[in-house]
C-alpha positions in Angstrom: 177.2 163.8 -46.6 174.0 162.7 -44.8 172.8 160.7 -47.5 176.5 159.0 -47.0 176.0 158.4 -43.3 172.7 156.7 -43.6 174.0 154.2 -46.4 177.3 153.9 -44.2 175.1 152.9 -40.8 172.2 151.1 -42.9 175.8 148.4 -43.5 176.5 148.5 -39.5 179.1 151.4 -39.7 180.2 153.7 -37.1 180.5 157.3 -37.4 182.2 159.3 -35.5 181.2 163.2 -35.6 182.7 165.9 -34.1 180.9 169.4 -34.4 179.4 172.0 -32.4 176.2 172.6 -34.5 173.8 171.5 -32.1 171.1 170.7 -33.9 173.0 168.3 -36.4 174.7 166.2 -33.7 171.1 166.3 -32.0 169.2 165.3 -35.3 172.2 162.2 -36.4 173.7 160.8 -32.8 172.5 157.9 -31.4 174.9 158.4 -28.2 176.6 161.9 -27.7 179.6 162.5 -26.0 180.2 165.9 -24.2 183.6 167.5 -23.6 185.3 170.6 -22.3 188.9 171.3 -22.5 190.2 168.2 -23.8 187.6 165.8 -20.9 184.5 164.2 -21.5 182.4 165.6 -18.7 179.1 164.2 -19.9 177.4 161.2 -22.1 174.1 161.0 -23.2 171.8 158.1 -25.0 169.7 159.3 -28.3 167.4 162.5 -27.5 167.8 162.0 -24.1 169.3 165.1 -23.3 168.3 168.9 -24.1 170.0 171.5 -26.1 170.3 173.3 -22.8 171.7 171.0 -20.8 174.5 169.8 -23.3 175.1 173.3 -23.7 175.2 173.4 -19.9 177.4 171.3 -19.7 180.1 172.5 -22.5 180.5 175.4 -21.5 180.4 175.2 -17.3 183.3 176.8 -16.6 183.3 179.8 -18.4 179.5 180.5 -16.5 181.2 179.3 -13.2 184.1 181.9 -14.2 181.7 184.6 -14.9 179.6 184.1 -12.3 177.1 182.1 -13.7 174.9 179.3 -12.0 176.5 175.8 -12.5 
């Protein structure tokens, strides 16, 4: 499938991915889009964010439920 996406934005496609394996999105996104519960809370340029903080920033209100720092 990777082989597929490079020929597919080689031609000027877009892609649009949607996962939660980190380190794919991470490795293949030029821009990233961030979203909890249905909202995009947060959007990113290529590499320009860590793993952490896109992690951060999924999953905010669960830490904020559990008493987590925000």
């Amino acid at each position: 499938i990777y082989r597929l996406f490079s020929t597919l934005l080689s031609k000027g496609a877009g892609i649009i991915l949607i996962s939660s394996y980190l380190p794919e999105v991470y490795e293949l996104a030029d821009t990233l889009h961030v979203f909890r519960r249905g909202k995009l809370v947060a959007t990113h340029g290529f590499r320009t964010a860590s793993h952490e903080d896109i992690l951060g920033q999924a999953l905010a209100e669960k830490q904020e439920k559990s008493g987590g720092q925000k």
